[in-house]
N, C-alpha and C positions, 0 to 999 in steps of 0.2 A: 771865874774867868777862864782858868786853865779847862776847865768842861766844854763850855762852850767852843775853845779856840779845836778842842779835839774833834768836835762833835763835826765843827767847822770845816778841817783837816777828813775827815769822814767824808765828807759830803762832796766837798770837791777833787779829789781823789776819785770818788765812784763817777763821775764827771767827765774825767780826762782821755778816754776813749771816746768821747762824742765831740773832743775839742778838735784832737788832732787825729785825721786819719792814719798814721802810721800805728797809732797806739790799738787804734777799732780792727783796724787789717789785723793784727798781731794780734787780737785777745787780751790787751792785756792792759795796765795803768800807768801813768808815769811813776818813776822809779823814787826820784828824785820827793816828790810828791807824798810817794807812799813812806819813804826814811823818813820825812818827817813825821809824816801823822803818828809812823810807832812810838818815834821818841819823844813827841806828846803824850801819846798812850799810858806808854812807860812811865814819864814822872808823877801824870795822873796818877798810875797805882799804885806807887811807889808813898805818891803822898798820903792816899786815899789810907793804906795797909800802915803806914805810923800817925795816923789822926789819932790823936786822945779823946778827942768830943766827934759824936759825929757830924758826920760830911752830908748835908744836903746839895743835891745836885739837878740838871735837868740831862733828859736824851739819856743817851743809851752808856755812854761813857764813864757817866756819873757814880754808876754804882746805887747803893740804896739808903736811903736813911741813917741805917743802920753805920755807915761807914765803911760798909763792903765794896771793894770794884767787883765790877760784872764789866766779861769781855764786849768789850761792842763788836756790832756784825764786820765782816772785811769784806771791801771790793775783790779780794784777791785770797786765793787759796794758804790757809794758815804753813809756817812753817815747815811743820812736825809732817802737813801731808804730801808737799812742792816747794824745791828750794828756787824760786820765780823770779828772784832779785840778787845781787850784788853784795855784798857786803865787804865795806874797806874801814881799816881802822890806821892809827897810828902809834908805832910804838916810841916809848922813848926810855933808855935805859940810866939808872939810878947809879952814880959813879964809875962803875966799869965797863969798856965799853961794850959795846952791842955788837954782837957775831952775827953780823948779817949773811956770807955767804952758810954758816952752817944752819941758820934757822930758816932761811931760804932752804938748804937742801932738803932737813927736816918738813917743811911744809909741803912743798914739791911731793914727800912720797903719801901725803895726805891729799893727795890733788887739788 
């Protein structure tokens, strides 16, 4: 099921430039769109790389018999080559509190 919802996630992502013209002018996919499809991606491989028995799957997400992930193709330039997207996360600190303006400053000289 988790295959399919990727594969899913895949498809209509490479879609979203034909939905909305802002995204076709720009070159590029919805953003919002594309977080999710990784973090689909992701647990896919995640689960794929600790199966015990192998993983039979369909499309390109699935991986192989074998239980191996194999990356699927992207609407959008990998990572490693174009950093093309946003990334926001949320911290939360573990009894003491959290030094926001110094990990703010920290990060800041990280751009």
């Amino acid at each position: 099921m988790l295959t399919a919802a990727v594969d899913g996630a895949h498809e209509a992502v490479a879609k979203t430039p034909s939905l909305l013209p802002i995204l076709r002018d720009a070159g590029v996919v919805d953003a919002g769109g594309q977080g999710l499809y990784r973090l689909l991606q992701g647990t896919l491989r995640y689960l794929v790389s600790r199966a015990s028995v192998p993983v039979v799957g369909v499309g390109s997400a699935a991986g192989t018999a074998a239980g191996t992930a194999t990356p699927a193709s992207s609407p959008v330039a990998p990572a490693e080559e174009v950093f093309g997207y946003e990334t926001m996360f949320l911290l939360q600190s573990r009894g003491a509190p959290l030094d926001v303006p110094g990990l703010r400053e920290a990060l800041e000289k990280m751009g």
